[in-house]
C-alpha positions as CSV (number, residue, x, y, z in Angstrom):
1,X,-73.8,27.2,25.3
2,X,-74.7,24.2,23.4
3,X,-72.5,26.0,20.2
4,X,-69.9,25.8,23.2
5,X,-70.4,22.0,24.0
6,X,-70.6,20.9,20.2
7,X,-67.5,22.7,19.6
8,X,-65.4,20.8,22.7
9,X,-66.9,17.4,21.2
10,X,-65.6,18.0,17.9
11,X,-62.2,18.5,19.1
12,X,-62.1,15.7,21.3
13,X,-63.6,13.9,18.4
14,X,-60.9,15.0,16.2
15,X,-57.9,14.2,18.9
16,X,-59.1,10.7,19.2
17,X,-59.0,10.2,15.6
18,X,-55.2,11.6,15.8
19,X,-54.5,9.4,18.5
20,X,-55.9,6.2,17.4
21,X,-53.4,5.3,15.1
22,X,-50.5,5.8,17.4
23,X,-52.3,3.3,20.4
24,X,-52.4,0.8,17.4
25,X,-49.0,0.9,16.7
26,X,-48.6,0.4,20.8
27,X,-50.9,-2.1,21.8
28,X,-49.0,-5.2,22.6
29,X,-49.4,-8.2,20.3
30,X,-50.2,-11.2,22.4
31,X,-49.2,-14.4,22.3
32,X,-52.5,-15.4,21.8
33,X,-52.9,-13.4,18.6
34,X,-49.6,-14.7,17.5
35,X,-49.2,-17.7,18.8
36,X,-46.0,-19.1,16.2
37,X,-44.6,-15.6,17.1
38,X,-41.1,-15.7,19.0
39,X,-40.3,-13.8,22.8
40,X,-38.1,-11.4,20.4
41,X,-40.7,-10.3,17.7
42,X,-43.3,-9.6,20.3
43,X,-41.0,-7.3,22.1
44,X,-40.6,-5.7,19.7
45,X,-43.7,-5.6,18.7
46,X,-44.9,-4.7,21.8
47,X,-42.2,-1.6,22.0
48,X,-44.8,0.2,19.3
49,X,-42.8,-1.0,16.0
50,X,-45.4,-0.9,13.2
51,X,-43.3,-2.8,10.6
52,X,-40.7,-4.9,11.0
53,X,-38.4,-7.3,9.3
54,X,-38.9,-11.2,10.1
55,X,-37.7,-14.6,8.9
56,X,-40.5,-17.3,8.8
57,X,-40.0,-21.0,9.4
58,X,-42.4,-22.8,6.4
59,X,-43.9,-25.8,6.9
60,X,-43.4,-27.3,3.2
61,X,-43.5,-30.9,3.3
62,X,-40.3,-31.6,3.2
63,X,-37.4,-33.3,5.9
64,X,-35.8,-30.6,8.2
65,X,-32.4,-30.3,7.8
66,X,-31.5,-32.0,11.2
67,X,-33.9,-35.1,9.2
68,X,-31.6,-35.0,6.3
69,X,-28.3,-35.4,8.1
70,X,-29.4,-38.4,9.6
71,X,-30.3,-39.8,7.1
72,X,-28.7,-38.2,3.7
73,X,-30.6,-38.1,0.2
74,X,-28.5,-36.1,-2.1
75,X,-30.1,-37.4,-5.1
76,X,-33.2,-35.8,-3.3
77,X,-32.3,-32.7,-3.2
78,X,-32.7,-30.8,-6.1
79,X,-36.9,-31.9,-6.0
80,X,-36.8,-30.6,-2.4
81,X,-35.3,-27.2,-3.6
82,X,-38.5,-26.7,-6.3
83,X,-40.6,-27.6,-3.6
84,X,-39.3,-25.5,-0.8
85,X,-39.3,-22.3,-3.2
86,X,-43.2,-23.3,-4.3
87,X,-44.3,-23.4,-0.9
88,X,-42.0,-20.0,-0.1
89,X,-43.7,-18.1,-2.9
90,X,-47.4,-20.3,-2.4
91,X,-47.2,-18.5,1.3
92,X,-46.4,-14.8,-0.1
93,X,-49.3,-15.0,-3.1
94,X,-51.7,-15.7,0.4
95,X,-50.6,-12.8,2.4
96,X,-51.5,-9.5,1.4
97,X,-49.0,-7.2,-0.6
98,X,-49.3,-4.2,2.0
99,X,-48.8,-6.9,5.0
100,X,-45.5,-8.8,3.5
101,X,-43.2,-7.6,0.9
102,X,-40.5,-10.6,0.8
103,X,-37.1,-9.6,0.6
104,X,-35.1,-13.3,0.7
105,X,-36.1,-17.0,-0.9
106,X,-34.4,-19.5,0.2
107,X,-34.0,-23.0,-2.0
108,X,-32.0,-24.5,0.2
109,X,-33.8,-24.4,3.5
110,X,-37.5,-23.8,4.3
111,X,-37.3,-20.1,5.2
112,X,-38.3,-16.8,4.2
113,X,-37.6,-13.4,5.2
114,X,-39.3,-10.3,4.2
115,X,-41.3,-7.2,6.3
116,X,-44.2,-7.3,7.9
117,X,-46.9,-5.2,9.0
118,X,-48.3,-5.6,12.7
119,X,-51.1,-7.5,10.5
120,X,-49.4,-9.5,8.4
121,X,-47.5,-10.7,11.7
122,X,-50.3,-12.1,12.8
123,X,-52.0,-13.5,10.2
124,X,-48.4,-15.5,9.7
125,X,-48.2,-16.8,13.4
126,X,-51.9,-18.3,12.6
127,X,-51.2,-19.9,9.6
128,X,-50.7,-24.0,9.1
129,X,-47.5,-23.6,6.8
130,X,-46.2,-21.5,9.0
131,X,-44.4,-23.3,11.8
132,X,-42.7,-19.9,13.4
133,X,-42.0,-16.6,13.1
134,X,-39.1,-14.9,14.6
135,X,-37.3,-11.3,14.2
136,X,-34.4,-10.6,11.6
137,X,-32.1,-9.6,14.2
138,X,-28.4,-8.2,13.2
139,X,-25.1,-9.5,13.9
140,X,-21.9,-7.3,14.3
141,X,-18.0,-8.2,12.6
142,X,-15.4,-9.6,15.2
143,X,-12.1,-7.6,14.5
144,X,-9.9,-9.7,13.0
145,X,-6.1,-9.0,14.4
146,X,-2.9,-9.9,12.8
147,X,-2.1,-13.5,14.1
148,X,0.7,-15.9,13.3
149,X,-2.4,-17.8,12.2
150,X,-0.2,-21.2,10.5
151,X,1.9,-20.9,14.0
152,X,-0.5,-20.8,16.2
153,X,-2.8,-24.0,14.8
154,X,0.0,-25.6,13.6
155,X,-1.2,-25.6,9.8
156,X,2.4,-24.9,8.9
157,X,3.0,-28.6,9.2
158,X,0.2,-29.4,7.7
159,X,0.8,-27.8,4.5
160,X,4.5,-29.6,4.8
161,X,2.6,-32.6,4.5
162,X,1.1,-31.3,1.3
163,X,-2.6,-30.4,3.0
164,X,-3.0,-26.9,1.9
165,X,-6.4,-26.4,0.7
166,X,-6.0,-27.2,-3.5
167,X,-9.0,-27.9,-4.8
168,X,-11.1,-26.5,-2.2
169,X,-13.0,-23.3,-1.2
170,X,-14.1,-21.3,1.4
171,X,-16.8,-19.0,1.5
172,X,-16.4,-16.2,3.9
173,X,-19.7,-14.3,4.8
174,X,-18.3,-10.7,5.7
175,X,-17.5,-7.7,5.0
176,X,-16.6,-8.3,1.0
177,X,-13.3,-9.0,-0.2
178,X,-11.0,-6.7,-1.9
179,X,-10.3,-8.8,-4.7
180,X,-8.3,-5.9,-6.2
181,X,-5.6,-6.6,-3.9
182,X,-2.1,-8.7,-5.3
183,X,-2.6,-11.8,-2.2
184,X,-6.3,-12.3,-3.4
185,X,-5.6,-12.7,-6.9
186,X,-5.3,-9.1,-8.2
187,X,-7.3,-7.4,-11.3
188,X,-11.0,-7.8,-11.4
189,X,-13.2,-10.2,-10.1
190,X,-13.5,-13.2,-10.4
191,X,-10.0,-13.9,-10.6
192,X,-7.8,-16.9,-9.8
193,X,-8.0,-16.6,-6.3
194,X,-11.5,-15.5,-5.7
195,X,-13.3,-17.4,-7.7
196,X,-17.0,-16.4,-7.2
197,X,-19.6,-14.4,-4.9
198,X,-22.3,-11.9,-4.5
199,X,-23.4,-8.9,-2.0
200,X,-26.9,-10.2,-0.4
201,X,-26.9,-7.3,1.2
202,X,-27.3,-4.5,-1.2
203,X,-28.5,-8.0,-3.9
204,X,-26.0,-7.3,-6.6
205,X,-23.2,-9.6,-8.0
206,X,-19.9,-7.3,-6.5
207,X,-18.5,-8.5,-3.4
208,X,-15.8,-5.7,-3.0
209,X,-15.1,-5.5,0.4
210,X,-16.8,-1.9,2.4
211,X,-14.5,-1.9,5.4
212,X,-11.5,-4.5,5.6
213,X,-12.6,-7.4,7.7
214,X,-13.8,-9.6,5.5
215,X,-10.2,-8.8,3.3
216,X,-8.3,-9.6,6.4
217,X,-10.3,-12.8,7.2
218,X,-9.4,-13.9,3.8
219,X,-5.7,-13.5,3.8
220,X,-5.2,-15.3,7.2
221,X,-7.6,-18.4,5.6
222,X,-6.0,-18.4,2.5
223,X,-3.2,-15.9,1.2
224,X,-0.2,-16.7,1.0
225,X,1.0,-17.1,3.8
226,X,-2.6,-18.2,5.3
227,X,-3.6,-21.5,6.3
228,X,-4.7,-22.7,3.2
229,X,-3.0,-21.1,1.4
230,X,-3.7,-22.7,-2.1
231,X,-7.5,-23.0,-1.0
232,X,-9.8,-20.8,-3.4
233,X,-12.2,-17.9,-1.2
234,X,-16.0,-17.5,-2.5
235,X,-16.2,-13.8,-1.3
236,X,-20.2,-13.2,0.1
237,X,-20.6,-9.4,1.3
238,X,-23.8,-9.7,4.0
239,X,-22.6,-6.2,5.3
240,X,-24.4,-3.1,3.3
241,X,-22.2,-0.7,2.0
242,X,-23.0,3.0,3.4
243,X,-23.0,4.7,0.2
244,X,-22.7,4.5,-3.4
245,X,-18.9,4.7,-3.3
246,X,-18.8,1.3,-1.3
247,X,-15.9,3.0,1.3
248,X,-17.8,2.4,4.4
249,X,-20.3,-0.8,5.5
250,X,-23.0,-0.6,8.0
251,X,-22.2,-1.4,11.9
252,X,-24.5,-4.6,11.8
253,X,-25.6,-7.1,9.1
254,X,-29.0,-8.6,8.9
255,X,-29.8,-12.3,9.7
256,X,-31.5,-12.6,6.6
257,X,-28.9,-11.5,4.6
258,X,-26.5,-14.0,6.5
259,X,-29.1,-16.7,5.3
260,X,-28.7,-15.8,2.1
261,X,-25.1,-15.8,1.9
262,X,-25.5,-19.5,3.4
263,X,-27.8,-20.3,0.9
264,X,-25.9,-18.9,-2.0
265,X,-22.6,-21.2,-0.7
266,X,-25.2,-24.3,-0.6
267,X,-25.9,-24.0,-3.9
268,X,-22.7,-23.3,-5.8
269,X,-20.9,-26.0,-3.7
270,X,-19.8,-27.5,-6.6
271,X,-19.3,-24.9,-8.4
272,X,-16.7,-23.5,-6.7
273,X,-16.0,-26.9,-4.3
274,X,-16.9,-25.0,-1.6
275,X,-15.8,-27.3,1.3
276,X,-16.3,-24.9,4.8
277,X,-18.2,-21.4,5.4
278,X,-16.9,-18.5,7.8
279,X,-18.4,-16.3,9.6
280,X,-16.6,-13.9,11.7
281,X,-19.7,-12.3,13.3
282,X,-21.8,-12.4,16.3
283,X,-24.2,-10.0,18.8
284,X,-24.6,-8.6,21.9
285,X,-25.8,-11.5,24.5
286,X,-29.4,-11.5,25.3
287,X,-30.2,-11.2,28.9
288,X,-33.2,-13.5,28.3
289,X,-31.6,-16.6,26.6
290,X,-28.8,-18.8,27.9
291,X,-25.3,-19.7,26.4
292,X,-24.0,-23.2,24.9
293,X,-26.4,-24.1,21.7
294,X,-28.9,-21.8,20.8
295,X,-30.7,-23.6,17.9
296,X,-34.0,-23.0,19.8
297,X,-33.4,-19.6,20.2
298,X,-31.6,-18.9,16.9
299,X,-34.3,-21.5,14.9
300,X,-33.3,-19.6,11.6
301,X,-29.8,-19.9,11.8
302,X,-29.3,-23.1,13.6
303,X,-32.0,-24.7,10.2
304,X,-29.1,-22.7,7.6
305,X,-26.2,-24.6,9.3
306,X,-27.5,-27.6,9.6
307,X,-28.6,-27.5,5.9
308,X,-24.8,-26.6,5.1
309,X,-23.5,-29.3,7.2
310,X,-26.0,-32.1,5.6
311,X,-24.5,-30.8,2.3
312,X,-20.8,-31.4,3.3
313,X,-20.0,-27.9,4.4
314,X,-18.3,-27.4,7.6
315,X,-19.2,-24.0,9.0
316,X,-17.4,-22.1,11.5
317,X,-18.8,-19.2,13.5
318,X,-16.9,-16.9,15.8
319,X,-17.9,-17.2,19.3
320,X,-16.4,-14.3,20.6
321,X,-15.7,-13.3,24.1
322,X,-18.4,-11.2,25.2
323,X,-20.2,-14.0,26.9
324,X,-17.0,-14.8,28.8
325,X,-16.5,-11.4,29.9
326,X,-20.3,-10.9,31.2
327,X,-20.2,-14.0,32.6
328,X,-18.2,-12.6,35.7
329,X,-21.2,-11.5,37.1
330,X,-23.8,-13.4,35.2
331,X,-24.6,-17.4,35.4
332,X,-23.5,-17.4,31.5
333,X,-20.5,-19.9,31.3
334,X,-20.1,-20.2,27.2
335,X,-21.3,-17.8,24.4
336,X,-24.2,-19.3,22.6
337,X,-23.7,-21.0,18.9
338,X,-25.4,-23.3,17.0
339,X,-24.8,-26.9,18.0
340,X,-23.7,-28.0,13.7
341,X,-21.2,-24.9,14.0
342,X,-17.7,-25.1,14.5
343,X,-17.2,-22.0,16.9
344,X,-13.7,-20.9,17.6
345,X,-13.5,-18.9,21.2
346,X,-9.4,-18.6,20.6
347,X,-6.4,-19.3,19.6
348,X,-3.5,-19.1,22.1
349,X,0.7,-20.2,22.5
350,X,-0.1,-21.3,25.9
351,X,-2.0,-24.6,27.1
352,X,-5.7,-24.0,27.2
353,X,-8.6,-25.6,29.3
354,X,-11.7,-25.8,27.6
355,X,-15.7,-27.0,28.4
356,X,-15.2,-30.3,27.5
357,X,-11.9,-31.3,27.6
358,X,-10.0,-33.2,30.0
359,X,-7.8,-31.4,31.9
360,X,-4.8,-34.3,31.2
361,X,-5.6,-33.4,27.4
362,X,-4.7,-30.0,27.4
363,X,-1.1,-29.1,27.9
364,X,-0.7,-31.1,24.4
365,X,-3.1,-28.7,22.4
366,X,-2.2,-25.1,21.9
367,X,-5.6,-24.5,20.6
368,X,-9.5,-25.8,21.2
369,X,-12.9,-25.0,19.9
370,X,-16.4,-25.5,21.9
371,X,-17.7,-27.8,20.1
């Protein structure tokens, strides 16, 4: 009998030790434990993800972005970038090598973005330098359709009058560019036309496009018959390529790697006189945040544009329609985008009312933009 008893403990024992790991990995992590820990990471979190990929706000000593373009320091800058990376890589050496493994510095903005453990989450969200910790979400392409893009925005008359993009760039954040192709310069890359780039996505130096989008996106900014069409293209694949043979990208690029292609136009801005960004992407709304500017929701990305914008960079983001369409049953009016963007909704022959606009104003423009 007592052979009997022993023998159930042990196995009880032994499923508890089985189990133990798994009501780890599902316990909740409070906001209490984390308390510079975003709604979104500790859903996730709290939906039994073990590891997960973040982007951490570091307190570094230097201006925020939003400081700097109110009041502008150029000269500034290039101390602030050494300092920013030494307080990026002075926050890693203090967080164990199985609870963090970075994946993204950023010189140009005082982020990070790496994986974390459930434990290295919340020894982040309790540090001083750390002023938040969010989720590396993903963000989808936006088709881009065949438009009679000079028509339609009138650039055609613009480049009559001699503005078409010479000696300027644009760096489009996409898919890649096929560089290969005869309207984007033909031959190998760089070339004449596109004039520089990486892949922060797979981190190598070959921007060949993986799907198309980010090739189409280029020709209507600035083939030939594009709206700039003399403008340069600085070609930043944030998409990962599904294989080895680079014929296929992934549905959904990664925050970070957005970041990073932000960062990367930043700091070649002279280089290649990079003069706007574009991003053609965007994501599902979330039920639990509300449209118009979402730079407290989106802290990461609203910090990267304002950094672009206080470096003379106009950037402009897709908004998309799917907040319009959902909004015929939600309270959502406009989709969400960062208030230093430039976010295009559409482009349209006929007169257009938009959030902000008078409505006397409209029947002269064929086009407007949110913000």
């Amino acid at each position: 009998m007592l052979r009997h008893r022993l023998f159930r403990l042990s196995i009880a024992a032994a499923l508890s030790l089985a189990v133990c790991p798994a009501a780890r990995a599902l316990r909740p992590v409070s906001a209490e434990e984390a308390p510079k820990a975003d709604a979104k990471l500790l859903r996730a979190l709290s939906q039994g993800a073990e590891e997960v990929r973040v982007i951490i706000g570091v307190q570094d000593g230097t201006p925020s972005a939003r400081t700097l373009l109110e009041r502008p320091d150029p000269a500034g800058e290039p101390a602030r970038r050494l300092r920013r990376l030494d307080g990026q890589k002075r926050l890693v050496g203090a967080i164990p090598q199985d609870e963090f493994r970075v994946r993204h510095y950023f010189e140009s903005f005082s982020l990070l973005a790496g994986r974390a453990t459930r434990d290295g989450i919340v020894r982040l969200a309790n540090r001083p330098d750390v002023a938040w910790v969010t989720l590396d979400e993903t963000r989808r392409r936006f088709q881009a359709s065949p438009q009679a893009s000079q028509t339609l925005i009138r650039s055609d008359a613009a480049n009559a009058a001699g503005v078409t993009g010479a000696g300027q760039a644009v760096a489009v954040l996409d898919t890649g560019v096929d560089y290969s192709i005869s309207a984007l310069g033909g031959g190998g890359f760089p070339n004449a036309k596109v004039v520089g780039g990486m892949d922060t996505a797979d981190e190598d130096n070959d921007p060949m496009d993986c799907e198309g989008h980010g090739t189409s996106v280029s020709g209507i900014v600035a083939g030939p018959n594009g709206v700039a069409p003399d403008a340069k293209i600085v070609a930043i694949k944030v998409f990962s390529s599904t294989d080895a043979t680079n014929s296929t990208c992934k549905d959904t690029a990664f925050v970070s790697d957005i970041l990073q292609g932000i960062n990367f136009a930043i700091s070649h801005k002279a280089d290649f006189h990079i003069a706007a960004i574009n991003m053609s992407l965007g994501a599902e709304p979330d039920d639990d945040t509300t449209a118009g500017y979402c730079d407290t929701s989106e802290p990461a990305e609203a910090a990267a544009i304002d950094s672009a914008v206080a470096a003379d960079i106009a950037v402009v983001v897709a908004a998309g329609k799917r907040a319009m369409e959902r909004s015929r049953t939600r309270s959502r009016r406009l989709p969400a985008f960062p208030r230093r963007s430039r976010s295009v909704r559409s482009i349209r022959f006929r007169p257009l009312w938009c959030a902000g606009a008078t409505r006397a104003a409209a029947p002269t423009s064929p086009w407007c933009r949110t913000s």
